[in-house]
KEDO-942087 format. One record per residue (C-alpha): residue number from 1; residue in one letter; x, y, z. Coordinates in nm, 2 decimals, decimal comma. Layout:
<rs>
<r><seq>NUM</seq><type>A</type><px>X</px><py>Y</py><pz>Z</pz></r>
...
</rs>
This chain:
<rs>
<r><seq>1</seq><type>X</type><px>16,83</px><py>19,07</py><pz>15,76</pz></r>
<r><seq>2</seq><type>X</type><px>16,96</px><py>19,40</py><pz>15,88</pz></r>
<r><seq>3</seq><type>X</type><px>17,13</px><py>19,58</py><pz>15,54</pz></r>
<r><seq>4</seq><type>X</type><px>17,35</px><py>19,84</py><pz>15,55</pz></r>
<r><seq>5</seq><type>X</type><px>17,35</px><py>20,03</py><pz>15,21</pz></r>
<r><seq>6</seq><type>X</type><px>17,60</px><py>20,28</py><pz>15,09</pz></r>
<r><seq>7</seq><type>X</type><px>17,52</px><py>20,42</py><pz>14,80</pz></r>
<r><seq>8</seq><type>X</type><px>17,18</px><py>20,43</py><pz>14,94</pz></r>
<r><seq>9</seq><type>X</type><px>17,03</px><py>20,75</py><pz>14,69</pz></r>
<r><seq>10</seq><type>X</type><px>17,29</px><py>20,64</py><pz>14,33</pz></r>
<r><seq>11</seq><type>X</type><px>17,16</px><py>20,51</py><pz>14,06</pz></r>
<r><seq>12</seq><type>X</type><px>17,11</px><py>20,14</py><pz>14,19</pz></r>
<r><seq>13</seq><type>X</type><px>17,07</px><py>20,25</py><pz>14,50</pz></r>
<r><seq>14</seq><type>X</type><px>16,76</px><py>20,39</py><pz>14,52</pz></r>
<r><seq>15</seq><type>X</type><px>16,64</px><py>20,09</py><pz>14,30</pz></r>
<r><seq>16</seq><type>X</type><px>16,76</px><py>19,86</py><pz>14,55</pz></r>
<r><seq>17</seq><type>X</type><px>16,55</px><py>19,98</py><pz>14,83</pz></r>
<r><seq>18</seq><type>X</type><px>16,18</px><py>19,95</py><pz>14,75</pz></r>
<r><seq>19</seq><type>X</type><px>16,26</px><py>19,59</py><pz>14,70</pz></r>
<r><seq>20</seq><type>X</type><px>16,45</px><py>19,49</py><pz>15,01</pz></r>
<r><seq>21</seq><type>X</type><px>16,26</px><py>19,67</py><pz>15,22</pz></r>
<r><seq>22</seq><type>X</type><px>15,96</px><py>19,48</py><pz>15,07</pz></r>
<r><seq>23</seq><type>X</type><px>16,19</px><py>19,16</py><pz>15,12</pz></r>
<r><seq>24</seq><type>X</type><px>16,14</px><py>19,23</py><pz>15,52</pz></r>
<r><seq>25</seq><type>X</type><px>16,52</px><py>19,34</py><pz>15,54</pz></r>
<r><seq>26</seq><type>X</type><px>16,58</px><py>19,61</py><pz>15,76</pz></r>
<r><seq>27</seq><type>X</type><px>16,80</px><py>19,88</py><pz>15,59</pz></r>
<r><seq>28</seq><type>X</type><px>17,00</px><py>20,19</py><pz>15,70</pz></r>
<r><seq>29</seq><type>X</type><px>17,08</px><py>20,40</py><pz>15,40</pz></r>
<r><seq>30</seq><type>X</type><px>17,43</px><py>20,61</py><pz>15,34</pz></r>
<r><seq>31</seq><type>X</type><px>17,41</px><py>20,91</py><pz>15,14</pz></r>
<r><seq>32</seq><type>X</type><px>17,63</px><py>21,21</py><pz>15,18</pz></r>
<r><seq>33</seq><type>X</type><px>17,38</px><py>21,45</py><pz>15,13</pz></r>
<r><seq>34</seq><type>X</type><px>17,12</px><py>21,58</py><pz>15,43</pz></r>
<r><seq>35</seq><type>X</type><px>16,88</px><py>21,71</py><pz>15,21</pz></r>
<r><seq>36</seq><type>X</type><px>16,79</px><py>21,34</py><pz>15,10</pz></r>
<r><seq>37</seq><type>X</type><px>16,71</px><py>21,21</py><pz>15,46</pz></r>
<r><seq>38</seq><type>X</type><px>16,33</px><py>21,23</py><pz>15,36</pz></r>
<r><seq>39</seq><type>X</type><px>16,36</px><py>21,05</py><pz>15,05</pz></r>
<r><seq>40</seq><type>X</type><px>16,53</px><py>20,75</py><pz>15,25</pz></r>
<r><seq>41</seq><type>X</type><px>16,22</px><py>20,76</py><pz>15,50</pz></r>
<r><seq>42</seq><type>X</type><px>15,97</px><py>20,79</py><pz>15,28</pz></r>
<r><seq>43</seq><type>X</type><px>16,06</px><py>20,43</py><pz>15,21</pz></r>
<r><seq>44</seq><type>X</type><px>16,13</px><py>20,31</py><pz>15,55</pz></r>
<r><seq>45</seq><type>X</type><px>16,47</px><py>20,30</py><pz>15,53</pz></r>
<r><seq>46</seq><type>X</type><px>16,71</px><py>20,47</py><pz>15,80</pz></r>
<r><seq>47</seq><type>X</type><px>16,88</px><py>20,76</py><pz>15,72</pz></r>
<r><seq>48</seq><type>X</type><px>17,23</px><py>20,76</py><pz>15,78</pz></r>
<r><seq>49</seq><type>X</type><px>17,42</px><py>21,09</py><pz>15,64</pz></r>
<r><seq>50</seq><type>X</type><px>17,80</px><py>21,00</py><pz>15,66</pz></r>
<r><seq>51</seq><type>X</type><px>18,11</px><py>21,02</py><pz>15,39</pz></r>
<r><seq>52</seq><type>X</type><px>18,25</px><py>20,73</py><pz>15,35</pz></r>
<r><seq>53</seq><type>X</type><px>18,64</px><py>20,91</py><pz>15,39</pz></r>
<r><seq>54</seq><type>X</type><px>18,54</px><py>21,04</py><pz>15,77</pz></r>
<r><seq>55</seq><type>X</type><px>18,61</px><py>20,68</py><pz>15,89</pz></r>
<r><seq>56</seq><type>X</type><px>18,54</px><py>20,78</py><pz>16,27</pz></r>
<r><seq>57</seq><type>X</type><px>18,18</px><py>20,87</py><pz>16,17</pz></r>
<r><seq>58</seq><type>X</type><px>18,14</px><py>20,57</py><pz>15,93</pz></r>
<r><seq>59</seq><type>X</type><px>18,29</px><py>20,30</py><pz>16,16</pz></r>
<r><seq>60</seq><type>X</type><px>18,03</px><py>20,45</py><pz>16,42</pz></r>
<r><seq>61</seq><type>X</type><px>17,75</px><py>20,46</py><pz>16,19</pz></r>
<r><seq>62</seq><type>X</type><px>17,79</px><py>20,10</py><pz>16,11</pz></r>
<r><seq>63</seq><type>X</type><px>17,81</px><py>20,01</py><pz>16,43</pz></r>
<r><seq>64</seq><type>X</type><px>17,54</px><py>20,14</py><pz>16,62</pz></r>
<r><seq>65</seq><type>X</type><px>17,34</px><py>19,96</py><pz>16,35</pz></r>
<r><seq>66</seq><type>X</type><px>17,50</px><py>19,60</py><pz>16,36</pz></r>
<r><seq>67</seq><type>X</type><px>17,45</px><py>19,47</py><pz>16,00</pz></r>
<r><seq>68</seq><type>X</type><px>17,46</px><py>19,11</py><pz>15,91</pz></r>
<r><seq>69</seq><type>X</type><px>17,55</px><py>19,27</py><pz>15,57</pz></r>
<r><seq>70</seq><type>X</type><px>17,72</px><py>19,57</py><pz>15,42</pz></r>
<r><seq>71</seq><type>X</type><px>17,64</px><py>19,64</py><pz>15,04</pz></r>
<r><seq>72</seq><type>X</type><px>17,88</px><py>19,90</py><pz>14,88</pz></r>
<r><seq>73</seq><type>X</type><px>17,70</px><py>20,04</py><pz>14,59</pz></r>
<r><seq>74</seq><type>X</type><px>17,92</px><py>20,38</py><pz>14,62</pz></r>
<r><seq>75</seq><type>X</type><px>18,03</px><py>20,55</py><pz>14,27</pz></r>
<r><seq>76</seq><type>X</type><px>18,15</px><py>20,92</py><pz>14,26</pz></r>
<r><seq>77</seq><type>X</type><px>18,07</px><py>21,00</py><pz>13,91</pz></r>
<r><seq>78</seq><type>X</type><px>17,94</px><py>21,32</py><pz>13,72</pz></r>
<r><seq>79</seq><type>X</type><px>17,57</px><py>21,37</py><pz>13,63</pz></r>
<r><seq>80</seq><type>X</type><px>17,72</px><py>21,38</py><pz>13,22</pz></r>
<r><seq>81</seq><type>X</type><px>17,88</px><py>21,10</py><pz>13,08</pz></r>
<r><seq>82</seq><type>X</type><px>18,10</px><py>21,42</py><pz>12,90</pz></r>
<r><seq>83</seq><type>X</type><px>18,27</px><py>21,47</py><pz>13,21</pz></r>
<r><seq>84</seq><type>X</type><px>18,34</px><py>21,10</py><pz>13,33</pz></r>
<r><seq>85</seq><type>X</type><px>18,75</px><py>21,10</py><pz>13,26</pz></r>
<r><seq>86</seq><type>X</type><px>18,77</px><py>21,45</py><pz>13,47</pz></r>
<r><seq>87</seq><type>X</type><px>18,62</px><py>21,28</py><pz>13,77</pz></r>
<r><seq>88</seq><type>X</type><px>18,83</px><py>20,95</py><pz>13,70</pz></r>
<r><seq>89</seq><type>X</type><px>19,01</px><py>21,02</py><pz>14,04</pz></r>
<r><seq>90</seq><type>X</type><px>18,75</px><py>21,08</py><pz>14,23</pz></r>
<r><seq>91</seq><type>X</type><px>18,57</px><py>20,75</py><pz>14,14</pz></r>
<r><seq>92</seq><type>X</type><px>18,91</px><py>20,56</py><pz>14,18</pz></r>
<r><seq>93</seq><type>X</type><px>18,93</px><py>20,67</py><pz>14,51</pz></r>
<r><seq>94</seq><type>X</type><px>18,58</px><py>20,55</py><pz>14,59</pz></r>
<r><seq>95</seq><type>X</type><px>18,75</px><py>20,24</py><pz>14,48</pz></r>
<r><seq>96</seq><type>X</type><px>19,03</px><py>20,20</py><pz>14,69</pz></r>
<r><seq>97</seq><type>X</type><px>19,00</px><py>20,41</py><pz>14,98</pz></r>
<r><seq>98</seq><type>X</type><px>18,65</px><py>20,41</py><pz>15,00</pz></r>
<r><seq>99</seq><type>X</type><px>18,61</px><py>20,06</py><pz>14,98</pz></r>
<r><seq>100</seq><type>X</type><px>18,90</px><py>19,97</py><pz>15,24</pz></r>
<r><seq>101</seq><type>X</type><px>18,71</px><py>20,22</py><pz>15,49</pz></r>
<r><seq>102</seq><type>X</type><px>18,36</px><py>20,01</py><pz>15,45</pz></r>
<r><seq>103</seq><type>X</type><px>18,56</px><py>19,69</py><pz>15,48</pz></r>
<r><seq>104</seq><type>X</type><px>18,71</px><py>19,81</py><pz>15,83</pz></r>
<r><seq>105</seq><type>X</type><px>18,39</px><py>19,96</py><pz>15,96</pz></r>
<r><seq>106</seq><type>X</type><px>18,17</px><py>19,63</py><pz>15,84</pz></r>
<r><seq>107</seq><type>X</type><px>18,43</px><py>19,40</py><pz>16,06</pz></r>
<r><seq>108</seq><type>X</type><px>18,48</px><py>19,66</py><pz>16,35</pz></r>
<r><seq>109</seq><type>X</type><px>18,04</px><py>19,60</py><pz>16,31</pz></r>
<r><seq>110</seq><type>X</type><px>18,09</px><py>19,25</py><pz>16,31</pz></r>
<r><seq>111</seq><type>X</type><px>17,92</px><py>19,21</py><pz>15,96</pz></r>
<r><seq>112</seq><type>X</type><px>17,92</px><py>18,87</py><pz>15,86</pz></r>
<r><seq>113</seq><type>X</type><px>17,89</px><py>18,92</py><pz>15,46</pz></r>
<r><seq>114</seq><type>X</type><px>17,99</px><py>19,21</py><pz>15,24</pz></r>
<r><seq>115</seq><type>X</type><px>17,89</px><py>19,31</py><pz>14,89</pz></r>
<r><seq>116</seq><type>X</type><px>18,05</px><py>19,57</py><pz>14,66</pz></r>
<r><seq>117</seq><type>X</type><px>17,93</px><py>19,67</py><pz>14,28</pz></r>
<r><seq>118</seq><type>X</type><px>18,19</px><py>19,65</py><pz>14,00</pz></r>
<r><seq>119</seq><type>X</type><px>18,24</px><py>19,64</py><pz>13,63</pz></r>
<r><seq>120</seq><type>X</type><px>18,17</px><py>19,40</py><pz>13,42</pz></r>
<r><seq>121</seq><type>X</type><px>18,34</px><py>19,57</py><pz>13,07</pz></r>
<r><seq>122</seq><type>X</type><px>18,70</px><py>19,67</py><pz>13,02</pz></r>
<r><seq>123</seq><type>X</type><px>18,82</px><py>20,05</py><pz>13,18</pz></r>
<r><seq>124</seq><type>X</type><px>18,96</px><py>20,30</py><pz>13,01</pz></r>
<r><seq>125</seq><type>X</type><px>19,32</px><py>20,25</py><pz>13,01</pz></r>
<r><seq>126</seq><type>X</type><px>19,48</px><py>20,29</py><pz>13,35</pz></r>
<r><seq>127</seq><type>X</type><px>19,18</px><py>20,22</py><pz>13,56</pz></r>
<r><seq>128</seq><type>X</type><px>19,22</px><py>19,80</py><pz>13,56</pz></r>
<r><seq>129</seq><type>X</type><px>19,42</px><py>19,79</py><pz>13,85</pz></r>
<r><seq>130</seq><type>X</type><px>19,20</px><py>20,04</py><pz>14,08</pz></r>
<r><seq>131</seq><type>X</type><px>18,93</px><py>19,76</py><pz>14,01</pz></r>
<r><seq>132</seq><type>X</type><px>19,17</px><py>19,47</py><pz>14,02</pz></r>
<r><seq>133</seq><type>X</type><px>19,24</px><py>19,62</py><pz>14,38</pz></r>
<r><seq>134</seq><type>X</type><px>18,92</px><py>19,68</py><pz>14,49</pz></r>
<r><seq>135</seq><type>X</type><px>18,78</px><py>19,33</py><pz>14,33</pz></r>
<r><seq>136</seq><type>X</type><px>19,04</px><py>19,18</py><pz>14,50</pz></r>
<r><seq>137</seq><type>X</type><px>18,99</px><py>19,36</py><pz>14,88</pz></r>
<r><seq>138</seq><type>X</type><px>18,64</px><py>19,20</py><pz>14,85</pz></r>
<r><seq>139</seq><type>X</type><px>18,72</px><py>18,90</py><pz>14,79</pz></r>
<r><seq>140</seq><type>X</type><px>18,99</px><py>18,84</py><pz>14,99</pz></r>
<r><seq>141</seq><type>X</type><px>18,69</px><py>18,92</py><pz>15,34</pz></r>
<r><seq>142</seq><type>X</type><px>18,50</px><py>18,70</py><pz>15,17</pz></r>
<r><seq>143</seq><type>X</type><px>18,26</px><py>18,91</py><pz>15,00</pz></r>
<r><seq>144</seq><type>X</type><px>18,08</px><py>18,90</py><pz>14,66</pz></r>
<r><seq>145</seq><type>X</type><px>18,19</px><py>19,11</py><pz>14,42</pz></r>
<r><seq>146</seq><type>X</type><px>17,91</px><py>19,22</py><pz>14,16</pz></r>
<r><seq>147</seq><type>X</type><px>18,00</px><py>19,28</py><pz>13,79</pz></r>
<r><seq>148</seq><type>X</type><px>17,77</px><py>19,49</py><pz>13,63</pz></r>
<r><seq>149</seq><type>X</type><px>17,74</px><py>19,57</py><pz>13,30</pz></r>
<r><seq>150</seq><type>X</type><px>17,67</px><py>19,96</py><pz>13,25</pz></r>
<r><seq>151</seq><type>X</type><px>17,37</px><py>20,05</py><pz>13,31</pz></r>
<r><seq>152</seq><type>X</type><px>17,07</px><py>20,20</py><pz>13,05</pz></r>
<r><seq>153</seq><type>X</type><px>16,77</px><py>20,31</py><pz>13,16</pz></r>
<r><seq>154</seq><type>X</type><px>16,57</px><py>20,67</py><pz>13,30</pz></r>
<r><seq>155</seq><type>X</type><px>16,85</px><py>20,82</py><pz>13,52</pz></r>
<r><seq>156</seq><type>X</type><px>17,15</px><py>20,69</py><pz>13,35</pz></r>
<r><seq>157</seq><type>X</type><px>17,39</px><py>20,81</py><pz>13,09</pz></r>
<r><seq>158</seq><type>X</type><px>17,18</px><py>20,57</py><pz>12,87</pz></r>
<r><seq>159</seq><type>X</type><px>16,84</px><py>20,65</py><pz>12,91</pz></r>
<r><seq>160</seq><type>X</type><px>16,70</px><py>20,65</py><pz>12,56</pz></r>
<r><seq>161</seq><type>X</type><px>16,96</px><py>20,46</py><pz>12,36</pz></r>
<r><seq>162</seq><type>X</type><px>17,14</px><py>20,15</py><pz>12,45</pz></r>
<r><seq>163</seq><type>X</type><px>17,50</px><py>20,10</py><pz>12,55</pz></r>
<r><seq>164</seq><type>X</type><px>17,77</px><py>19,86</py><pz>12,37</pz></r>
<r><seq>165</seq><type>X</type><px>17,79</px><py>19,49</py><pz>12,58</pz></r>
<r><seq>166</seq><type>X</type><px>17,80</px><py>19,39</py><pz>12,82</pz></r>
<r><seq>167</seq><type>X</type><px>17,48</px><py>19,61</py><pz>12,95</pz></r>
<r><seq>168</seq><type>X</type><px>17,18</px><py>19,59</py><pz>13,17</pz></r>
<r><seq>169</seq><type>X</type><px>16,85</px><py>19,80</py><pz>13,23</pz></r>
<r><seq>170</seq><type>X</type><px>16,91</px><py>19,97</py><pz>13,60</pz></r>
<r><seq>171</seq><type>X</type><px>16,61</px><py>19,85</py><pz>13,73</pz></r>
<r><seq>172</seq><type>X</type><px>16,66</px><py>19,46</py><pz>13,57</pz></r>
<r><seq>173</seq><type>X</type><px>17,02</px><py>19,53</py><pz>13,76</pz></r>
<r><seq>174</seq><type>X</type><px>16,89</px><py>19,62</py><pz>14,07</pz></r>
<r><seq>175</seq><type>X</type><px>16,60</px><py>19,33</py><pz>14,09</pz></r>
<r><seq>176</seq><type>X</type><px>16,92</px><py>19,05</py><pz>14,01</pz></r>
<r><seq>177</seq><type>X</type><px>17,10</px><py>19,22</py><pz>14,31</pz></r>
<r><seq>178</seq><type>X</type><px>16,88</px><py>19,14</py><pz>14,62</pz></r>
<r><seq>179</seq><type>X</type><px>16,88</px><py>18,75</py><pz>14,57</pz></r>
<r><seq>180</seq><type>X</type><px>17,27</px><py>18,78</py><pz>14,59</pz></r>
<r><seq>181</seq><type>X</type><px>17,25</px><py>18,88</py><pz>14,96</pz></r>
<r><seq>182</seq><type>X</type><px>17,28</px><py>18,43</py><pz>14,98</pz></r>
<r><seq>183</seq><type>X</type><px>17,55</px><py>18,34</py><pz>14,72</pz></r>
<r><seq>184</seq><type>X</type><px>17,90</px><py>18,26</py><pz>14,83</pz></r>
<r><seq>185</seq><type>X</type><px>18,21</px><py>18,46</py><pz>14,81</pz></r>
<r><seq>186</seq><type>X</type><px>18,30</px><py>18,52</py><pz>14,44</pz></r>
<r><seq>187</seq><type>X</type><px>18,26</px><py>18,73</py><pz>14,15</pz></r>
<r><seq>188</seq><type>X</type><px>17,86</px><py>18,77</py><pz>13,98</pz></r>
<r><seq>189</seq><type>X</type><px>17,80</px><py>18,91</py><pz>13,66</pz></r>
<r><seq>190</seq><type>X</type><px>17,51</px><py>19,09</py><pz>13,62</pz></r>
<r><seq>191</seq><type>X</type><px>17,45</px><py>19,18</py><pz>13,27</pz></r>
<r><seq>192</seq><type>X</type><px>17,17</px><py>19,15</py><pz>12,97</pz></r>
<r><seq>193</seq><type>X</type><px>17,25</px><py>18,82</py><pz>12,76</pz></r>
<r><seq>194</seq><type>X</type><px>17,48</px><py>18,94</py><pz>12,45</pz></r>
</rs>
């Protein structure tokens, strides 16, 4: 399956693509970022440096490299859980604008599934109907929306203590992802048992 992942370098991104590529899927992987073009080929994945608010370059990105699906793992959060509610907009927009941009650019591809990542725990006050919104742009294309609980583990805010339920270890998260490149449209929580 050809797999076009934004988000390609996050968290669960980079955890998602040892294993799809060892799945046999071919993947082109967003980032924002140049300087992390030879991380995405050192594991065969294609490189694809684009921001996800220049829809021209994104709609042509996807294009040229006809997925059958477009996985949107994009988050815009700060390396320190301290400074989460000061980037609160910026992740919000990922949300709403960024997700409405991938939607248009996977159907201008001709994509035939699409997959975003989501929350599987309350927000802080304000925030429920950005992801009501975004939840509900996904599933009205027919896509799968994926709950996750936060994520603990090396390279997250939790990586030597546990979060409060509902939780999951990144790289648990990321192995429950790539069999949901199958399911039907919906909503799939991914989260340790409570």
């Amino acid at each position: 399956m050809r797999i076009f992942l934004a988000g390609a370098t996050g968290v669960i991104g980079v955890r998602l693509l040892p294993p799809l590529i060892e799945a046999g899927h071919v993947v082109a992987g967003m980032t924002r970022s140049a300087a992390k073009v030879d991380q995405l080929r050192s594991v065969r994945v294609e490189p694809v440096v684009c921001d996800v608010y220049d829809t021209d370059a994104l709609t042509a990105a996807v294009v040229a490299f006809q997925p059958e699906i477009v996985m949107h793992q994009l988050t815009d959060l700060p390396d320190e859980a301290a400074h989460l509610s000061e980037r609160a907009d910026a992740n919000a927009r990922i949300r709403t604008e960024g997700t409405h941009n991938l939607i248009a650019a996977a159907r201008a591809a001709g994509a035939k599934r699409f997959l975003a990542q989501s929350i599987a725990w309350e927000p802080p006050a304000g925030r429920g109907a950005v992801i009501q919104a975004h939840e509900a742009a996904v599933l009205d294309i027919g896509g799968v929306v994926v709950k996750y609980g936060q994520f603990y583990g090396p390279g997250t805010y939790y990586d030597t203590e546990l979060p409060p339920h509902p939780r999951v270890h990144v790289e648990d998260a990321a192995r429950r992802t790539v069999p949901l490149l199958d399911v039907p449209s919906g909503v799939v929580f991914v989260a340790d048992a409570s």
